[in-house]
N, C-alpha and C positions, 0 to 999 in steps of 0.2 A: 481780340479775336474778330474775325471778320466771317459771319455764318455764311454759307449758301448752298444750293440744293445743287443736288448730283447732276452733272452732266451741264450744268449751268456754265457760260463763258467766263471766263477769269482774265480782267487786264490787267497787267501791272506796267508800272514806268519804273525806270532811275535815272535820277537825275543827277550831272556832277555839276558841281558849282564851284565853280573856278572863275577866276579872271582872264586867264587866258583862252581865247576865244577859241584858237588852235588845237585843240583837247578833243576828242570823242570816245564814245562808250562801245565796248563789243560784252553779248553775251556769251562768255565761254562755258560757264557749268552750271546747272541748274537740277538739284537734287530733294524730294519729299522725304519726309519719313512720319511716322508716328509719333516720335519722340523727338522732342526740343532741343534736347542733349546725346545723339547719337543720332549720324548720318549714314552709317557704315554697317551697321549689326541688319537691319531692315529698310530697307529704300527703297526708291524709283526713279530711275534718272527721265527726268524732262529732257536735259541735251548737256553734252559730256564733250568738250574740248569743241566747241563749236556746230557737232554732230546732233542734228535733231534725232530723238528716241524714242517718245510721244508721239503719235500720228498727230492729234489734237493740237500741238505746239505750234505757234503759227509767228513770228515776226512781224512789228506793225510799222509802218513808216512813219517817221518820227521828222518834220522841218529841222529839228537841230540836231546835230550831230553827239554833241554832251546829253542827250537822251535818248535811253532805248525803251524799246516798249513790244512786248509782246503779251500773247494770249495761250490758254492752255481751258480744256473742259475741267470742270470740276472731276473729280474722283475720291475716294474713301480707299483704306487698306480693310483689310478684312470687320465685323462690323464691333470686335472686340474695343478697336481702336477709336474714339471719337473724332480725334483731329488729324489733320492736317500741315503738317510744320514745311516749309519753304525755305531751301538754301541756296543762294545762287554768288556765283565770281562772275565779276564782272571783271575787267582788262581797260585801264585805259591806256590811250594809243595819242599820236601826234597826228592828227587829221593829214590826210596825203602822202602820209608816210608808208607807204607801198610795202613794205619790209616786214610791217609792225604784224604784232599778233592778231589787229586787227581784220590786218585786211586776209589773212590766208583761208578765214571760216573755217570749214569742218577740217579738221586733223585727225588723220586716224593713229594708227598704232604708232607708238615710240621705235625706232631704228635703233639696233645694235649696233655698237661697235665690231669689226668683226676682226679684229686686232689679236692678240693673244693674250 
């Protein structure tokens, strides 16, 4: 566990390690909960398909592109809850690859087919 006090900044990095130098990281979803084992019954999304949700949430520039790095204030769920559990997907993508999931950022809603 990693303690710290409410409203406190929070960095994190990931890092891919790879040989291939060609590789970079995008942050797509990033979800809290209470619980270690359950993201879905009680949550708070950080940022959801690329969409920041957190005001707090902030992006940090990163020299490499196989590492991303952002920030978020601390927060607690109601004061029943002691922790704070952290779930995030990350996307990797072919650096310059325009197309990739990386590079589109926030995506909103899914499209219907409108077919019959």
């Amino acid at each position: 566990p990693y303690y710290v006090d409410m409203n406190q900044n929070l960095f994190l990095q990931a890092s891919l390690h790879s040989s291939d130098q060609n590789l970079m990281l995008f942050v797509d979803t990033c979800v809290a909960s209470p619980d270690r084992s359950d993201f879905r019954t009680l949550n708070y999304e950080l940022i959801t398909r690329g969409c920041v949700k957190d005001p707090t949430y902030s992006p940090h520039y990163s020299p490499r592109s196989s590492v991303a790095r952002f920030a978020f204030k601390a927060f607690s769920f109601v004061k029943q809850y002691p922790s704070v559990y952290l779930q995030c997907e990350l996307v990797v993508c072919r650096y310059n690859d325009y197309s990739s999931r990386c590079y589109q950022g926030c995506v909103g809603r899914f499209k219907r087919n409108s077919g019959s």
